[in-house]
C-alpha positions, 0 to 999 in steps of 0.5 A: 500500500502507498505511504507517501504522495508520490507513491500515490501520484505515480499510481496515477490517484487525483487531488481530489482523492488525496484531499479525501485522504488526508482528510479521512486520516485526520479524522481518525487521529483526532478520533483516536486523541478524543478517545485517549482524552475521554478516558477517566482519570482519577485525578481529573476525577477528584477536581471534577467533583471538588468543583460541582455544585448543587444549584441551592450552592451557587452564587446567582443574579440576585442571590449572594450568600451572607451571615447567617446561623446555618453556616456558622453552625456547619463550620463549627461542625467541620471545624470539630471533624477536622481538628479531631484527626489531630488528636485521635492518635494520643491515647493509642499511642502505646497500642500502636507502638505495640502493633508496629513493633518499636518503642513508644518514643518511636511513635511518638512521631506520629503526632508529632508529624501530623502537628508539624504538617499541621503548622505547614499546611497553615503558611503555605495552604491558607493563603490560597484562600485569598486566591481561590474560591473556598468552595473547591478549595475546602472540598479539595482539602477535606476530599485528600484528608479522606483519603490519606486517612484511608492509607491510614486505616489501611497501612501496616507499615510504620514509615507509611504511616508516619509519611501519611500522618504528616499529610493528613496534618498539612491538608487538614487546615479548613477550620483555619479557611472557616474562621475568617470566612465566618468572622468576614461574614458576621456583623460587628454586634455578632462577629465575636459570638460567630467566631467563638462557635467555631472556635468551640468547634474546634476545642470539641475537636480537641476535647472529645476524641481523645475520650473515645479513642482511650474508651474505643481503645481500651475494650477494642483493636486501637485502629478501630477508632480511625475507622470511626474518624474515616465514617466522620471524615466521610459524613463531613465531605457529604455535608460540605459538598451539599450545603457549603455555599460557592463564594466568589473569589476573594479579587475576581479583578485581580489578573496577576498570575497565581505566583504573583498572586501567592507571593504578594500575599505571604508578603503582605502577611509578614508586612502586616504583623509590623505595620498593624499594632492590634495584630501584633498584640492579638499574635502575642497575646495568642501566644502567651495563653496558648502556652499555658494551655498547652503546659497545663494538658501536658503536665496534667498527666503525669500529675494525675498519674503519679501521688496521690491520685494515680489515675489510669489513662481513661480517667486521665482522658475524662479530664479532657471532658471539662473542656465541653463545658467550656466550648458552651459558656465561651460563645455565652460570654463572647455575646455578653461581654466581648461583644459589648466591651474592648478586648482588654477588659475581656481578657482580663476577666479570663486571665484574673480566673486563671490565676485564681482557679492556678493558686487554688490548685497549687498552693492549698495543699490537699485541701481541694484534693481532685476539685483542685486539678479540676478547678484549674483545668476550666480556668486554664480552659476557659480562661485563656480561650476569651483572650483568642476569641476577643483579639480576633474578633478586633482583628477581624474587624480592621484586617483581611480576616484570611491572611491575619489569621495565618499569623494568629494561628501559627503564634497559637501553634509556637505557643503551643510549642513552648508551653509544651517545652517549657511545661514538662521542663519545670515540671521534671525539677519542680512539680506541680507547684512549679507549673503554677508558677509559671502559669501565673508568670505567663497570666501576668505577663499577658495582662501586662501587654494588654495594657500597653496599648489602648483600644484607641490608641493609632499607634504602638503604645499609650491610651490616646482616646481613653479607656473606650471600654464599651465598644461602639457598636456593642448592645447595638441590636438591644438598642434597636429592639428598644427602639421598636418597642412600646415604650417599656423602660426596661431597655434603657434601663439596661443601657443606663445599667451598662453605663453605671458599669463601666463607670463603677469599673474605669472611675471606681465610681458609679457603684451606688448609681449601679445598685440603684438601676439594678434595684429598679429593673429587678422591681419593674420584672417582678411587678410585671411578672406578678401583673400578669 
């Protein structure tokens, strides 16, 4: 058979039928290059499904996507899946030391590279969130969590393992995506209490699994819990890919290329932590509480299982179940306190409870007996979580929420660091009381940055403007429903009672003015409730 047009020419064959010719061969490579193209690959696959969404998720003419309570509760939820597959692997440690056959310091590498990849994941994948849509950016995410998590259920191999744990840490960073998002989205009279349920999400996340998986492990095989984690992992991917709404992009008219765009953005995060005064003191103030909170859980087991309580793992696990408690208050007091008064007035009330429920563990001898570590547990808990949530919120308030909270977090995750360090460190040469010591130091130091800067003040230090306790818009929604309402005096009481408040605690007067408020709403509510 002729394979070249002189070939064919000598054969005597037309024009016409070379075209024809050439025309049928073209036609075939091109069908045989759209068969080739058409056939499935997972990786195209994987970002098809990412990107689909349901028409009740996407952005329309006339339809944009706000604040509302549904998505805050749907990130608190992610929030809590997401931040579980961190801290599932503590209480199996020594199980799985014994399954992969190697010593428990050996395996201690496991947590340690899921929070390594963890802090990773944080610098280098959240500032994506300010390029891409979140939407397929989160999905992505929790889709290759899912599926490293699967390795880890699967493997029976040690260096697999710990290569999959450090990248189910670096991919598992969409509540750090979902914060800003939330603390964007809210109003300024909701924006503290938004971000504190996520944040109670996350403290969930860190609270709860560390009791089933000592419960789970305790009467079943230990890699029975990470099938449970997998079940969740895969309910938190079906949740999202139906119900987490398709935002747009965070610059649609920004046209710079994606290494631009991701460049710029590092920079302008490194610039910001030099340039703006209230996230440097959030960073820090991040910093120091996260340090006694990570110093207070790590020491507390070796406390509890040594005299004169001898705890065993399970009970020492149920400790972990005081932070329940506190995932519910915080939201509470975020919406009556941080949203109404300036971050150092919140925070001081937090860090003044840590350093009471501190002394009373450490320094009233066997008094308290178990009520003691308790005690100290909630206010450790409690306590230094109002400082994050208050910061934040005053933060997310001035800054691109996404990028302020790439700093904040990794300040949160160094203090966890050296909290840790510095934790177990005091506690081999000193004890117990020692650890209070140093939790106390921290406290104080904390409360000693607070008050280097006013929440007026423009620049690095001083209290230009005053003590500005009461925010601007806070008690804005109270107002409003007083003004709507028939009249009743109870809601300017209210206001007047914040007025005599913040008087009786900048001035130290205003305290009788106080009572008197008090004295005369409490009568109008039992007048009014005895009339009925």
């Amino acid at each position: 058979m002729p394979q070249s047009p002189s070939e064919i020419s000598e054969l005597g064959v037309t024009d016409d039928t070379k075209q024809d010719l050439y025309t049928f061969e073209a036609k075939a490579v091109s069908s045989v290059d759209t068969t080739a193209k058409s056939q499935p690959s997972i990786l195209k696959g994987f970002v098809t499904s990412s990107r689909w969404t349901p028409s009740w998720c996407r952005q329309q003419p006339g339809r944009e996507f706000g604040y509302n309570p549904g998505i805050v509760l749907l990130s608190a939820f992610a929030s809590a899946i997401a931040a579980a597959n961190l801290y599932y692997t503590y209480p199996v440690l020594n199980k799985a030391a014994d399954d992969f056959g190697i010593s428990y310091e050996r395996a201690a590498l496991i947590p340690q590279l899921l929070q390594g990849g963890y802090g990773i994941g944080i610098l280098f994948l959240c500032p994506l969130g300010d390029v891409f849509r979140l939407r397929p950016l989160i999905l992505t995410l929790t889709m290759a969590t899912t599926c490293t998590w699967l390795g880890l259920c699967l493997t029976s191999n040690f260096e697999i393992f710990t290569t999959l744990s450090f990248f189910t840490g670096f991919v598992t960073v969409s509540p750090q995506l979902l914060l800003p998002l939330i603390g964007t989205l809210a109003p300024p009279e909701r924006r503290a209490t938004a971000v504190s349920l996520v944040l109670a999400g996350m403290m969930m996340g860190l609270a709860v699994p560390r009791v089933a998986a000592g419960i789970v492990t305790q009467y079943t095989p230990w890699r029975n819990i990470y099938w449970v984690a997998l079940g969740l992992q895969c309910i938190l991917v079906a949740f999202m890919w139906l119900f987490f709404p398709d935002y747009p992009r965070p610059d649609p008219t920004n046209t710079q290329t994606f290494s631009r765009k991701y460049l710029h953005i590092l920079g302008s995060i490194i610039r910001m932590t030099v340039t703006e005064p209230i996230l440097a003191y959030g960073c820090l103030v991040t910093f120091l509480v996260n340090a006694v909170q990570a110093s207070f859980w790590t020491t507390l087991t070796a406390h509890l299982a040594g005299p004169p309580f001898y705890f065993g793992p399970l009970n020492i696990g149920l400790f972990s179940m005081i932070g329940v408690g506190t995932t519910i208050l915080i939201p509470v007091y975020a919406h009556f306190v941080i949203e109404r008064f300036a971050p150092y007035f919140a925070t001081t009330n937090g860090l003044l409870l840590t350093i009471l429920t501190v002394a009373l563990d450490c320094y009233t001898g066997d008094m308290l007996k178990i009520g003691g570590p308790i005690l100290q547990a909630f206010g450790v808990d409690f306590g230094v979580q109002l400082g994050s949530v208050a910061y934040r919120a005053a933060v997310y308030k001035q800054l691109p929420a996404n990028r302020a909270n790439v700093i904040f977090t990794a300040c949160a995750f160094i203090g966890q660091l050296v909290g840790t360090s510095v934790g177990n460190t005091v506690y081999a040469r000193g004890g117990w009381p020692n650890v209070g010591i140093f939790h106390i130091a921290f406290a104080l130091v904390t409360m000693v940055v607070i008050y280097l800067r006013g929440p007026k003040e423009k620049g690095w230090f001083g209290w230009t403007g005053g003590a500005g306790l009461r925010l601007e818009n806070g008690g804005a929604k109270d107002k409003e429903e007083g003004s709507e309402s028939d009249g009743n005096s109870t809601s300017l009481q209210f206001s007047e009672v914040q007025s005599a408040y913040e008087d009786c605690v900048v001035s130290g007067g205003g305290i009788w003015n106080l009572v008197r408020i008090v004295k005369g709403v409490l009568l109008d509510f039992f007048w009014q409730t005895g009339s009925v």
